[in-house]
C-alpha positions in Angstrom: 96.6 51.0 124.3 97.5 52.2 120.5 98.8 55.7 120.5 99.8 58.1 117.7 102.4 61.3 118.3 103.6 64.1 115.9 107.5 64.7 116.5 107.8 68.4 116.9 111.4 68.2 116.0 111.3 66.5 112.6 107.5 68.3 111.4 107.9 70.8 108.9 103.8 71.6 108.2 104.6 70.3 104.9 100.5 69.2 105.1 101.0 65.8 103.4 99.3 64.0 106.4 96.2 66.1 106.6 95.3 65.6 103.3 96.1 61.8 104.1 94.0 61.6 106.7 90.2 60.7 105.8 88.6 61.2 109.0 89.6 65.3 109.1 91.5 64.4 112.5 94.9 66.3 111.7 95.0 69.8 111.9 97.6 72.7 111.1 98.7 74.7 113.9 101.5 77.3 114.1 103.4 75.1 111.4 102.9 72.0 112.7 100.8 69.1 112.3 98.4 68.7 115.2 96.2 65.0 116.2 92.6 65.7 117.2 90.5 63.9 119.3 88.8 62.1 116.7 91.7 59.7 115.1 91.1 56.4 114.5 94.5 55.4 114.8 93.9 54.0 111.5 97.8 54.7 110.7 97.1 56.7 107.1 98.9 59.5 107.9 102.2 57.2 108.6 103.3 56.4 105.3 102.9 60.1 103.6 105.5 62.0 105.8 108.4 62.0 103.9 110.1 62.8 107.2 109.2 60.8 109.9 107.5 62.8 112.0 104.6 60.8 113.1 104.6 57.6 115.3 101.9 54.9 115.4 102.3 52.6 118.6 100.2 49.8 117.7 99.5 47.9 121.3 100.8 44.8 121.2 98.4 41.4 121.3 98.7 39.5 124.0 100.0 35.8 123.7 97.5 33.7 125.1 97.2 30.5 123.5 93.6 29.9 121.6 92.8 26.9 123.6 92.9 28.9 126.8 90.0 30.9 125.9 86.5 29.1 126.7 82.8 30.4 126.7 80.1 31.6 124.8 79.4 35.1 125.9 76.7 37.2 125.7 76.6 41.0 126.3 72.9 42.2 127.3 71.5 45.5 126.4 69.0 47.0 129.0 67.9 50.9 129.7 66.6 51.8 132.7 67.1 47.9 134.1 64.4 46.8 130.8 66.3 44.1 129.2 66.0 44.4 125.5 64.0 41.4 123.6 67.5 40.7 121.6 69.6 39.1 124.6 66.9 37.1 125.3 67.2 35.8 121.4 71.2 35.2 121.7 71.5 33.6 124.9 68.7 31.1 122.9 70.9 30.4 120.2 73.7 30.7 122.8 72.7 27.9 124.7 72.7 25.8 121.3 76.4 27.2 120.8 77.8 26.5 124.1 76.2 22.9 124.2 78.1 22.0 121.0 81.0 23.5 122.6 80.9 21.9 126.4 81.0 25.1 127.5 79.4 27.6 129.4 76.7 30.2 128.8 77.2 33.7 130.1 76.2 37.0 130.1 77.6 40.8 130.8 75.1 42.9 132.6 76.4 46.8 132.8 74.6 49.3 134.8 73.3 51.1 137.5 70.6 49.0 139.9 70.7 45.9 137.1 70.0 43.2 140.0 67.0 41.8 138.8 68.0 42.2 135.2 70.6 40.0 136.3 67.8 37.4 137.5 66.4 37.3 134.1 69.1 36.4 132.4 69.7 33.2 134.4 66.2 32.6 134.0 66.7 32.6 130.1 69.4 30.4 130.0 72.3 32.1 131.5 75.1 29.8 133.9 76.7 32.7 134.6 76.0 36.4 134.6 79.0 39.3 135.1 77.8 42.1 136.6 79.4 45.9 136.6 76.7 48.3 138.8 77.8 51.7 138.9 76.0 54.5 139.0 78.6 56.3 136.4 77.1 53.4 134.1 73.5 54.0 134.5 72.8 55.7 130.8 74.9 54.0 127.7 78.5 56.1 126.9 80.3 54.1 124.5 83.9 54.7 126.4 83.2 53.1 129.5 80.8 50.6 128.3 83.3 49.3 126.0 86.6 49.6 128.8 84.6 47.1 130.7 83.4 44.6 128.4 87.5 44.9 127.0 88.6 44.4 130.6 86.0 41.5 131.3 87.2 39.4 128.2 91.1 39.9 129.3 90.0 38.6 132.7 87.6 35.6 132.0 88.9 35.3 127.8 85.2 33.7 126.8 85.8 31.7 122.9 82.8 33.6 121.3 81.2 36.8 122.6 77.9 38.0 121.1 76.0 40.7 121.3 72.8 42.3 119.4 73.3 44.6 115.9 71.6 47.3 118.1 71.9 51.6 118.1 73.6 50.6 121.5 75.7 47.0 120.5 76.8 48.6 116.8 78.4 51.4 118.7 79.9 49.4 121.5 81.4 46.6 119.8 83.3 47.5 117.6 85.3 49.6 120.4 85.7 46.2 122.4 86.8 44.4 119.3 89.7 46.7 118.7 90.6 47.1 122.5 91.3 43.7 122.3 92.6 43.0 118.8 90.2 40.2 117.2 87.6 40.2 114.6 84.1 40.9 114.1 80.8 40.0 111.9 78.3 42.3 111.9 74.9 41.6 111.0 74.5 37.7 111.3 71.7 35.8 110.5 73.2 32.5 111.8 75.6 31.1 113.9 76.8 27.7 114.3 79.7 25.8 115.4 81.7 23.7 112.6 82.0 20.0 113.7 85.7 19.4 111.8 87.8 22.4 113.8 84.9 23.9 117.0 84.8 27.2 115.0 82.5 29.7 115.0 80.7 29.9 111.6 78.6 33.5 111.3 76.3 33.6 108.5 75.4 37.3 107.0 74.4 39.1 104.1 76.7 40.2 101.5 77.5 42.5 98.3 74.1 44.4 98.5 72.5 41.3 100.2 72.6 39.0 97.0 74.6 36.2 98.9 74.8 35.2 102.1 78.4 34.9 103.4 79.8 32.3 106.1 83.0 34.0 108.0 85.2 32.2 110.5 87.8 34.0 112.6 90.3 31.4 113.1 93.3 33.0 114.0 92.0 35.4 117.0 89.7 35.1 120.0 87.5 35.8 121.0 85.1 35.5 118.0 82.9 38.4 118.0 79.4 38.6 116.3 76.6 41.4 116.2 73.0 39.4 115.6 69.5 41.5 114.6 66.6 41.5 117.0 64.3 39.1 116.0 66.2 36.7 113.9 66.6 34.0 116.6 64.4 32.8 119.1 64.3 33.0 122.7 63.8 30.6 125.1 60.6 30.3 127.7 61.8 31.9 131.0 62.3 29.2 133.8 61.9 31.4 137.0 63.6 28.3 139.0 66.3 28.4 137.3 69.8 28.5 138.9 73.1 30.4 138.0 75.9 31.9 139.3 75.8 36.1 139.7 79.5 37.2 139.6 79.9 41.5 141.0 82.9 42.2 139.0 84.7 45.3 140.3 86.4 47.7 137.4 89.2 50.3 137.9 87.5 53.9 138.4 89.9 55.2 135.0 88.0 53.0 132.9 84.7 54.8 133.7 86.4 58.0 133.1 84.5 59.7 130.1 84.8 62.7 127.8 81.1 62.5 126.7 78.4 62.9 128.9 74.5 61.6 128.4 71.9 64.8 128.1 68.8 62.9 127.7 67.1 60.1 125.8 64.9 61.4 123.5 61.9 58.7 122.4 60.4 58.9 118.8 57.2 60.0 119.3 56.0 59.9 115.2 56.0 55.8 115.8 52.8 54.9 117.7 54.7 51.1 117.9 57.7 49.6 117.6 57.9 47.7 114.6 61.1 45.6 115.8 58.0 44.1 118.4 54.8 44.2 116.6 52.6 41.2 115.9 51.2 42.8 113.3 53.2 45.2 110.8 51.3 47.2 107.4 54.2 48.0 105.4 53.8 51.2 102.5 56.5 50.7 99.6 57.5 53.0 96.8 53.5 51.9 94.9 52.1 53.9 97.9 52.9 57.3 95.5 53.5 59.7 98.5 53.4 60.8 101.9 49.5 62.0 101.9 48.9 58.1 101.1 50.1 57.0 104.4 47.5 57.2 106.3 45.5 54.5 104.5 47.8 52.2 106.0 47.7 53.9 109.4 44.1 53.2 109.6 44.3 49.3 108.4 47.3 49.4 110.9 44.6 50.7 113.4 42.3 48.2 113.1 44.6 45.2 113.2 46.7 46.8 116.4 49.2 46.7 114.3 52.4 49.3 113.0 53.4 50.8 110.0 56.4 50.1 107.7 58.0 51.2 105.0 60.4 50.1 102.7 63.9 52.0 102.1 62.5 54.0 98.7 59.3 55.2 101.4 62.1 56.0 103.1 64.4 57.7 101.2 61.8 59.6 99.2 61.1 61.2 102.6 57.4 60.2 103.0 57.8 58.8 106.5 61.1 58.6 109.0 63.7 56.0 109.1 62.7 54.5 112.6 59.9 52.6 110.4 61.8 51.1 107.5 61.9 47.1 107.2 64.9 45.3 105.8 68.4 45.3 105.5 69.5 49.1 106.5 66.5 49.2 108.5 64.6 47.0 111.3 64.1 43.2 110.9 60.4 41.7 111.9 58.9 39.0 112.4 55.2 39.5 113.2 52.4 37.0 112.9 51.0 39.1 110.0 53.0 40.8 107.8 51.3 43.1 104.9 52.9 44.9 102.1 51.1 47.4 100.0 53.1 48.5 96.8 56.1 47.2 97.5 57.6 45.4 94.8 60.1 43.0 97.1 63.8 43.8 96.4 66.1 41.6 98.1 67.4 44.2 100.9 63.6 44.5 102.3 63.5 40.3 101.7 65.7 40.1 104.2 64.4 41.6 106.9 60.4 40.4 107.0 60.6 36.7 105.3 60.7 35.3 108.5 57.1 36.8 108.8 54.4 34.1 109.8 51.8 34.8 107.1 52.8 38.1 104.6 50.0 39.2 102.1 51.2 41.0 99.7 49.4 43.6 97.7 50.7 45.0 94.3 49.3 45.7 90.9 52.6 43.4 89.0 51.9 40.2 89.5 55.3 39.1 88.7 56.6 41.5 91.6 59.4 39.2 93.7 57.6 40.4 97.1 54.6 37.2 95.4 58.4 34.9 96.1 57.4 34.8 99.5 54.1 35.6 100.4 51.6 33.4 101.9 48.7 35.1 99.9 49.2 37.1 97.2 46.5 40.3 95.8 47.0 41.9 92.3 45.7 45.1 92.4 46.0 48.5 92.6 47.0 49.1 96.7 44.3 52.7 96.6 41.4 50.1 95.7 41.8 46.9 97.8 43.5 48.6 101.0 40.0 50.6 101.5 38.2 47.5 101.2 39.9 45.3 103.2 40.0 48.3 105.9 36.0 48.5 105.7 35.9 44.4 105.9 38.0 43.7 108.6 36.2 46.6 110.7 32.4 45.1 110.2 34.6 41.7 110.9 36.5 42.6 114.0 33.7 44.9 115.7 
């Protein structure tokens, strides 16, 4: 592991390295500079002291030729043994991967009781699934989570590991990624495998979402690649399905924590989760304010649908962020998708175009959210949203 150290002898609380440090985790005490908990190991304070009196020991790479790595990996999410719908969706495209590899598909289960999580993994597509039950793992703690997955990939050294762009897999992954010194893309929207060299190519947004990006790691494995819920598909459980379910035993100091889970504390202002929703009503900044909201709650109502919101909804504080669509919020892909007032930037493009049928409702008519919509209303969103409510009611009692 990488480790940092201030040499008592040589500080002289000269400062120079805490104003160098951009994470606040070097502090002044009785003249001398002092490394919290919190460093990155990022190595800024290094170069500043004139007088060598800190020491960054990077952990050295191990030398394991790139062909010896083999596998296409996927690490599964669950709470409470409930798989979430996004492993489901990688070990899809997964299979595809692995296939055009000739290699095979597993997964990393961690947790407490995850036996028949384990069952429904191989049932999705899994060969293989890597199990780590302890009870110390039954709630998510980024430290342990992350020693394991680290120690699994120095054990087995898989060729691509994947995982979903998750609360849970954009805090755990990055953690594994450094433990074990390779790269990773967060945020893809596709992955494929380049016939000319086998490499992994991962396809995501960049510079605001403008462009779409294709990054290859070609120097390191394993490749490493965060995926959104609900931008690939899964595939149809086969409960006869065979595979192979490996109990991997860990070393007890990997589990060892400094943090400790409280409690899980649900959002209770979103009736449904929009990530799963057949059926999402989405309020942009042409919605005016918070008190409009609840025009769309009601057409929500009577479709059994949720609301959304776009970032400006968002940001303007008219309803919270667990309902925003796009880029720096969820991305969807209900059977019906409509959008009242919002005009269709890009960032929010990217998040609901995969929508089955999107109406779109907005008084411009050369708003870019008409780009992509399957039907298309110019008006003002306080006049047709009423109507359409009323209609579908008489329709759908």
């Amino acid at each position: 592991m990488s480790s940092i150290e201030v040499l008592e002898d040589r500080c002289v609380g000269c400062g120079l390295c805490v104003k160098a440090c951009l994470y606040d985790a070097i502090e002044m005490k009785d003249g001398l500079a002092v490394i919290k908990d919190n460093c990155t190991l990022c190595g800024a304070c290094v170069e500043p002291c004139k007088f060598d009196a800190i020491i960054l020991r990077q952990a050295q790479r191990e030398n394991v030729p790139l062909e010896d790595f083999s596998g296409v990996w996927v690490v599964a999410e669950q709470r409470d043994g409930e798989l979430h719908g996004v492993s489901f969706e990688l070990l899809g495209r997964g299979r595809e991967l692995a296939e055009a590899r000739g290699a095979e598909l597993s997964a990393v289960l961690i947790g407490s009781g995850v036996e028949e999580a384990g069952k429904e993994l191989v049932a999705h597509g899994a060969d293989r699934v890597y199990v780590v039950d302890d009870p110390a793992l039954r709630h998510y703690l980024d430290g342990p989570y992350a020693n394991v997955v680290a120690e699994l990939i120095r054990r087995h050294r898989p060729e691509i590991v994947l995982t979903g762009a998750t609360a849970v897999g954009r805090s755990l992954i990055p953690r594994v990624a450094i433990q074990v010194r390779t790269g990773l893309t967060a945020d893809c929207t596709a992955l494929d495998i380049d016939d000319a060299d086998g490499l992994l190519l991962q396809t995501r947004p960049a510079f605001g979402g403008n462009i779409m990006a294709t990054i290859v790691c070609p120097n390191h494995r394993p490749q490493m690649a965060t995926v959104r819920h609900k931008v690939m598909k899964a595939l149809e459980a086969d409960p006869a399905r065979s595979g192979d379910i490996v109990n991997e035993d860990i070393p007890r100091e990997l589990l060892e924590t400094k943090t400790e889970f409280v409690e899980f504390v649900k959002d209770l202002t979103q009736k449904v989760n929009i990530a799963e929703a057949d059926v999402i009503v989405t309020g942009g900044r042409g919605m005016g304010g918070p008190e409009n909201f609840p025009l769309l709650e009601e057409l929500a109502g009577v479709l059994g649908g949720a609301v959304g919101a776009s970032r400006a909804a968002v940001d303007a504080g008219w309803i919270p962020y667990s309902h925003q669509v796009g880029q720096t919020g969820k991305t969807v892909q209900p059977r019906l998708y409509i959008a009242c007032g919002v005009s269709g930037a890009v960032q929010h493009l990217a998040g609901m175009q995969s929508s089955r049928t999107i109406v779109a409702i907005n008084k411009d008519p050369d708003a870019p959210i008409f780009k992509v919509a399957t039907y298309g209303i110019v008006g003002d969103v306080f006049e047709v949203v009423p109507v359409l409510t009323k209609r579908l009611k008489k329709e759908l009692s």
